[in-house]
N, CA, C and O of each residue as an XYZ file, in Angstrom:
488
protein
N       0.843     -1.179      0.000
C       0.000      0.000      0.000
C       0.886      1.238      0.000
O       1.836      1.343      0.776
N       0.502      2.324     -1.029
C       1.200      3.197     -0.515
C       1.134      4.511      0.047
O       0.633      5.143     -0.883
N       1.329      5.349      1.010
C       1.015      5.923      1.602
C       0.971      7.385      1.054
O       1.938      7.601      0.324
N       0.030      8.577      1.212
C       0.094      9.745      0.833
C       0.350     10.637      1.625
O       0.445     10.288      2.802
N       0.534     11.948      1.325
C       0.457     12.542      2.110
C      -0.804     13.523      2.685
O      -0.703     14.469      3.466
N      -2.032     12.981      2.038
C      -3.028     13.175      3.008
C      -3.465     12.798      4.484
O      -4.326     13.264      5.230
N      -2.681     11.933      4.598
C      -3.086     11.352      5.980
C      -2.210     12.454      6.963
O      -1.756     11.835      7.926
N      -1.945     13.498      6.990
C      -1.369     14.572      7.363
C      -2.070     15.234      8.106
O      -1.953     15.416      9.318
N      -3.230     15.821      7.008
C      -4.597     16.183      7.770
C      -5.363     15.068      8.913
O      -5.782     15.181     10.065
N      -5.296     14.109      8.047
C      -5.859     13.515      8.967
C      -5.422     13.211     10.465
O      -6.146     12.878     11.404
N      -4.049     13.413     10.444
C      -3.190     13.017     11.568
C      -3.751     14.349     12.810
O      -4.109     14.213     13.980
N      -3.637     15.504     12.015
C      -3.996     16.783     12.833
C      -5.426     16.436     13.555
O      -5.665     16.893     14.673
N      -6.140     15.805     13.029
C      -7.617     16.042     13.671
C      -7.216     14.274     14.575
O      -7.444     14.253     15.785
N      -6.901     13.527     14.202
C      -6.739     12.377     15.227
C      -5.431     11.690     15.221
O      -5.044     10.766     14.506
N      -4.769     12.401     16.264
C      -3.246     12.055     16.247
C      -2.883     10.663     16.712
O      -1.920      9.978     16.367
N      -3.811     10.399     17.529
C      -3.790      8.258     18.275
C      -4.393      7.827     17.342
O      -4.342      6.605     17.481
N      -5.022      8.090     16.338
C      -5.645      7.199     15.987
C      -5.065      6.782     14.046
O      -5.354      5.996     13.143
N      -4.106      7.947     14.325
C      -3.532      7.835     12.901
C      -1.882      8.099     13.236
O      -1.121      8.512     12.361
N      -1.518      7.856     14.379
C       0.266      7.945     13.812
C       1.169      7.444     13.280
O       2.261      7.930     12.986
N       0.540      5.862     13.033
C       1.205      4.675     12.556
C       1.255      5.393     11.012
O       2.264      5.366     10.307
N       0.348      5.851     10.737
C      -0.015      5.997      8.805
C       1.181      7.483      9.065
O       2.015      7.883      8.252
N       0.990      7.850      9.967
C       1.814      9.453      9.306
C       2.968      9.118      9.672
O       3.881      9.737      9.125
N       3.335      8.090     10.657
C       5.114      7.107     10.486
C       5.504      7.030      9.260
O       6.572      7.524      8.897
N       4.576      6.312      8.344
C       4.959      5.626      7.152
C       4.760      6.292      5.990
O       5.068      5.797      4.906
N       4.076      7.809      6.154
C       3.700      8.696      5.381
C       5.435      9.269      5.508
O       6.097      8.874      4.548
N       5.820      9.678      5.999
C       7.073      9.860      6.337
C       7.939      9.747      5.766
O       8.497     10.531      4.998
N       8.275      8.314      6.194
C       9.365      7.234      5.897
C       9.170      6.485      4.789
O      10.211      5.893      4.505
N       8.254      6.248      4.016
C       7.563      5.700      3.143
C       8.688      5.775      1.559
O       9.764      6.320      1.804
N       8.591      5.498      0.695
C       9.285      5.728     -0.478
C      10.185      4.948     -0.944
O      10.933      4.574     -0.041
N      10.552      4.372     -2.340
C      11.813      3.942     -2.645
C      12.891      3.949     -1.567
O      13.377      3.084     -0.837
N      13.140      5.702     -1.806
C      14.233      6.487     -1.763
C      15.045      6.610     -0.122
O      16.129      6.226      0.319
N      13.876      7.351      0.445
C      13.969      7.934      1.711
C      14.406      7.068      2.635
O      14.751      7.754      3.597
N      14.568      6.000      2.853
C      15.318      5.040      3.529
C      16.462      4.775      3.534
O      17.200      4.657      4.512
N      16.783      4.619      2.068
C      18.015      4.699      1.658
C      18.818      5.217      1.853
O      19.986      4.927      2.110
N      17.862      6.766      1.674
C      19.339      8.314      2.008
C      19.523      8.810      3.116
O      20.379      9.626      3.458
N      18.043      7.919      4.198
C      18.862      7.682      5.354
C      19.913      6.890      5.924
O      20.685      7.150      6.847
N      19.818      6.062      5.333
C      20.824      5.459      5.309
C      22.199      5.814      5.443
O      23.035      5.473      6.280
N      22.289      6.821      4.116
C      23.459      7.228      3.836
C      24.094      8.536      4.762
O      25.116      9.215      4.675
N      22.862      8.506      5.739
C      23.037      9.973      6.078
C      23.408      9.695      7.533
O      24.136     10.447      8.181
N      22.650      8.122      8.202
C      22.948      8.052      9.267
C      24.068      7.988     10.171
O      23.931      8.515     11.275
N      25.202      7.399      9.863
C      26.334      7.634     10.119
C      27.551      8.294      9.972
O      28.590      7.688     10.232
N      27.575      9.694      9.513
C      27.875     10.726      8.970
C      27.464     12.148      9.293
O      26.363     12.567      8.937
N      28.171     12.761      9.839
C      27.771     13.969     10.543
C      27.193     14.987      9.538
O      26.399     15.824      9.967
N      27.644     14.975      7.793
C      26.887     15.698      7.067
C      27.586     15.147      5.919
O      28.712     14.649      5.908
N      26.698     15.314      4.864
C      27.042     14.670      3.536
C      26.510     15.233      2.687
O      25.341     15.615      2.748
N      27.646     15.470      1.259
C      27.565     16.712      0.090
C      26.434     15.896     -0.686
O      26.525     14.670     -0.740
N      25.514     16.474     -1.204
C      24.529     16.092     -2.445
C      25.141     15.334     -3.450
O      24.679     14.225     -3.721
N      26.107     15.772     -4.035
C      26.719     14.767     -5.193
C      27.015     13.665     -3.972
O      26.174     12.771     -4.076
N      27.841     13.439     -2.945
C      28.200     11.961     -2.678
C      26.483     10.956     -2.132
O      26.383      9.746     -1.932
N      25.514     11.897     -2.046
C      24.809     11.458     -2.341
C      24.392     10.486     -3.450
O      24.181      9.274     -3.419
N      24.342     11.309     -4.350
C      24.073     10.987     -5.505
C      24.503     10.177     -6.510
O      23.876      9.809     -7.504
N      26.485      9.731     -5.926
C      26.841      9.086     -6.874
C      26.368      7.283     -6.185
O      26.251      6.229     -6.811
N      26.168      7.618     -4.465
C      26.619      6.685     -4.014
C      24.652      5.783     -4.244
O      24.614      4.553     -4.199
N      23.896      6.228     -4.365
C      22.659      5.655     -5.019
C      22.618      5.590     -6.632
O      22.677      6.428     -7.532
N      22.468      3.963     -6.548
C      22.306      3.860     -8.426
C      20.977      3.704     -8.422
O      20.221      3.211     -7.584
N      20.726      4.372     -9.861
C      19.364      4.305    -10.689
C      18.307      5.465    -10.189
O      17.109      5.288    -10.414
N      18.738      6.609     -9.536
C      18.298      7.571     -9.380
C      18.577      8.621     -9.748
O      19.749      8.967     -9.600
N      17.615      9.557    -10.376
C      17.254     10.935    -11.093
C      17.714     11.818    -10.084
O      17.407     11.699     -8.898
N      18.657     12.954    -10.676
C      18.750     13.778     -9.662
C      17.079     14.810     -9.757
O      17.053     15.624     -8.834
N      16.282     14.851    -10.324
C      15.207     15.137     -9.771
C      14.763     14.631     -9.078
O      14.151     15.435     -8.375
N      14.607     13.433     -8.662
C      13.474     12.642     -7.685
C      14.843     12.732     -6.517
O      14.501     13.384     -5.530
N      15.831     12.382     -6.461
C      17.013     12.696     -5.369
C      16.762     14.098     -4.588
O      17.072     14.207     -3.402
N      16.078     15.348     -5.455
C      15.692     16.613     -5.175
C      14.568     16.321     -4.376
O      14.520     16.667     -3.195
N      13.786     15.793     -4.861
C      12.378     15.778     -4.675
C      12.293     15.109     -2.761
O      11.704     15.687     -1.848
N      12.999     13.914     -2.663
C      12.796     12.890     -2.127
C      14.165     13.799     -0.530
O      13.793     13.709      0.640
N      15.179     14.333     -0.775
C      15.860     15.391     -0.076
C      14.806     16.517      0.532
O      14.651     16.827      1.713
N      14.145     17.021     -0.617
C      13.303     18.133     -0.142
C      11.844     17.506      0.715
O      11.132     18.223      1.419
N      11.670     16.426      0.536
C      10.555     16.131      1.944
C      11.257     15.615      2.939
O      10.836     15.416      4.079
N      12.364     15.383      2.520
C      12.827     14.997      4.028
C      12.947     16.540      5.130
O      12.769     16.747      6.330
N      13.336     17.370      3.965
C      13.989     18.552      4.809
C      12.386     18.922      5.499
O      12.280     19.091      6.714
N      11.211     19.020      4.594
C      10.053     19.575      4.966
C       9.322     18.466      6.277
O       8.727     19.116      7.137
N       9.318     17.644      6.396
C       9.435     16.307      7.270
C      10.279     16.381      8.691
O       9.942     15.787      9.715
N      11.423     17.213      8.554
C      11.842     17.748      9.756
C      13.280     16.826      9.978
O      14.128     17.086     10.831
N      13.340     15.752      9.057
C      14.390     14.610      9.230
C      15.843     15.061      9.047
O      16.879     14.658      9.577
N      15.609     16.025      8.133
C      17.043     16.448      7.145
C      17.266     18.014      7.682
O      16.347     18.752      8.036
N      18.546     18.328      7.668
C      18.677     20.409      7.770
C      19.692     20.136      6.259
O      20.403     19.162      6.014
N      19.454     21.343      5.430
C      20.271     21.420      4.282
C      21.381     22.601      4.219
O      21.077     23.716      3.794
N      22.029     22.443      4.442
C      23.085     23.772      4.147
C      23.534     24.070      3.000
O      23.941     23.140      2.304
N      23.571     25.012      2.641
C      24.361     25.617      1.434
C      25.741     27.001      1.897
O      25.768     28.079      2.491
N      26.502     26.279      1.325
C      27.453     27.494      1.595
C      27.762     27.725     -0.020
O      27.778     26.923     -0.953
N      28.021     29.292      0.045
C      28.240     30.306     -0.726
C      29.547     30.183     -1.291
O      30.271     31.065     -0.831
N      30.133     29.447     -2.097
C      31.083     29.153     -2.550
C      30.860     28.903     -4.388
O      29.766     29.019     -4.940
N      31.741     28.662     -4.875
C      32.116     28.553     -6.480
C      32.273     27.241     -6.996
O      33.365     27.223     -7.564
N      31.936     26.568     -7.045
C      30.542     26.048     -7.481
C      30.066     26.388     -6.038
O      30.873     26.774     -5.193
N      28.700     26.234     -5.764
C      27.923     26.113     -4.649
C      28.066     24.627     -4.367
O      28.071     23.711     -5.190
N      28.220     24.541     -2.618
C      28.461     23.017     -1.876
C      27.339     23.413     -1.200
O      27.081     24.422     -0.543
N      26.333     21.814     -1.663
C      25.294     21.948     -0.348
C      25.656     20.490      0.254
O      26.242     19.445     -0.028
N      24.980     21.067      1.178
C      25.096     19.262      2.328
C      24.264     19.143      3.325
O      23.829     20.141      3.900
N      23.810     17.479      3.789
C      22.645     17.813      4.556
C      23.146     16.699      5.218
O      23.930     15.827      4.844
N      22.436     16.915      6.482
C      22.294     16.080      7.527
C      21.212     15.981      8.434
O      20.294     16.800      8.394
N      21.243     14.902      9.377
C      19.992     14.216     10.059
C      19.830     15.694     11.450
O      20.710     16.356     12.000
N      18.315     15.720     11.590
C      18.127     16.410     12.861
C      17.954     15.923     13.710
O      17.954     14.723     13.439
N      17.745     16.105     14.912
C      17.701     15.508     16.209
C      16.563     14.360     15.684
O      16.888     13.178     15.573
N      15.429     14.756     15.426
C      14.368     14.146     14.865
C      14.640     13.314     14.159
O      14.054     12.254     14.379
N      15.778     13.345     12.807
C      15.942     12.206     12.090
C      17.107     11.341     12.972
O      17.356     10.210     12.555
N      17.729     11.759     14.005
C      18.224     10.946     14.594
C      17.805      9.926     15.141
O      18.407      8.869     15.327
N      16.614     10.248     15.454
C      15.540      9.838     16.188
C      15.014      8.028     16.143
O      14.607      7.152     16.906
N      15.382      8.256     14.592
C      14.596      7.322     13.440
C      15.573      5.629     13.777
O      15.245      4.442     13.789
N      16.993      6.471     14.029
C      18.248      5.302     14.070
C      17.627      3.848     14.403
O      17.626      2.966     13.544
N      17.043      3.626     15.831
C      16.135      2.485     16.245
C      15.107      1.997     15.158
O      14.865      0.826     14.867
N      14.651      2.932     14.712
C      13.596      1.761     13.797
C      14.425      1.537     12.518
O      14.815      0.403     12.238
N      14.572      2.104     12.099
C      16.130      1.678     10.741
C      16.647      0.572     11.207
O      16.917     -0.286     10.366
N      16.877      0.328     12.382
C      18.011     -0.871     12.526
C      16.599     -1.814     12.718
O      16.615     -2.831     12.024
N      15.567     -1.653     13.431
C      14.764     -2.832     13.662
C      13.935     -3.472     11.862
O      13.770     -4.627     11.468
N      13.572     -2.050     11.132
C      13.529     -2.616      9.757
C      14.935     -3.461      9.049
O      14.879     -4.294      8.145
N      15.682     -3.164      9.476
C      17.143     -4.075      8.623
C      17.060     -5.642      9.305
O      17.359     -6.561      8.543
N      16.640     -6.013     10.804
C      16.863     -6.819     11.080
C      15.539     -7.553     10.640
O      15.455     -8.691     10.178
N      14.524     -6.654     10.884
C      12.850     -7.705     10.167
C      13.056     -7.634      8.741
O      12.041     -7.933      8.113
N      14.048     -7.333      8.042
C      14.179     -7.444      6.644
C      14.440     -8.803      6.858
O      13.653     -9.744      6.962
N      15.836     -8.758      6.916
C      16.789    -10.030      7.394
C      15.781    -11.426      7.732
O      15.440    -12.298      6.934
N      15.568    -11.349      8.653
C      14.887    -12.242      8.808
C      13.992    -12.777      8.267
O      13.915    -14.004      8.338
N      12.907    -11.937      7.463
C      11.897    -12.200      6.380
C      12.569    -12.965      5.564
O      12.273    -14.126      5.284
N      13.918    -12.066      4.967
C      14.085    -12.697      3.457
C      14.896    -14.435      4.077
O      14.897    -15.312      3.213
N      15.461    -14.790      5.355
C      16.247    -15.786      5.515
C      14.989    -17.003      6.027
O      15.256    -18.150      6.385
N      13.190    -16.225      5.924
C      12.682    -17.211      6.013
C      11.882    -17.530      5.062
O      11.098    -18.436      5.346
N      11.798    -17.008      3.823
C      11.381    -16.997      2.518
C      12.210    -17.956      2.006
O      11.635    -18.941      1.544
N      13.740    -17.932      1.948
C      14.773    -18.470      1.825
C      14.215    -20.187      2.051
O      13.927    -21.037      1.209
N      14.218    -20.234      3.439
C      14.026    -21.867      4.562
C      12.709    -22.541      3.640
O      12.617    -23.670      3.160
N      11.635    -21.263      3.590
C      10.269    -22.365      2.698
C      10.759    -22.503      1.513
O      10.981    -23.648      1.119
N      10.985    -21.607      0.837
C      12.038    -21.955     -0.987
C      12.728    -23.295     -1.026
O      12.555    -24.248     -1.785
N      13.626    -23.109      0.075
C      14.622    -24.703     -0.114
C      13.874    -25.927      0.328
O      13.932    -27.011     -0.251
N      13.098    -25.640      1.507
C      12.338    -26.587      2.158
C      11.509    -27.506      1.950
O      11.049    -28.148      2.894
């Protein structure tokens, strides 16, 4: 299923009764996992090493998928005023936040795929 970002509103008028959906409204995406990923262990990281270090992504949707994070509260973006322009972004307290469930999705990955694996051979 995939999640929109309507459930936003909805979250405002019933916050218990919808936070699970605005978790995943969130976090939700190809992308956004990923570039947390890349972001989590790293005190700040330039857009291109972003960019080279994900294959098969548009630097538009890399834009796109950066810019809800920043609006999401996960990401701060800096730009410094330099020749070319260097931007770089990193996690906020908030996307720090996230570290625990990142690691608990990697390990319920893990485990899914090593028991998909057991019925396959089995």
């Amino acid at each position: 299923m995939a999640y929109n970002r309507t459930t936003r509103k909805e979250w405002e008028k019933a916050p218990a009764a919808c936070s699970i959906e605005l978790a995943l409204a969130t976090i939700s995406g190809k992308w956004i996992m990923r570039i947390y990923g890349l972001l989590r262990d790293r005190e700040s990281v330039r857009y291109c090493d972003i960019n080279n270090q994900l294959e098969n992504i548009s630097e538009k949707t890399l834009t796109a998928q950066l810019r809800k994070m920043e609006q999401d509260g996960i990401v701060t973006r800096m730009v410094y005023p330099e020749v070319p322009p260097r931007v770089e972004y990193r996690l906020t307290p908030l996307g720090q936040s996230l570290h625990a469930v990142y690691d608990a999705l990697i390990n319920w990955g893990e485990h899914y795929a090593e028991s998909k694996k057991a019925k396959k051979a089995g």
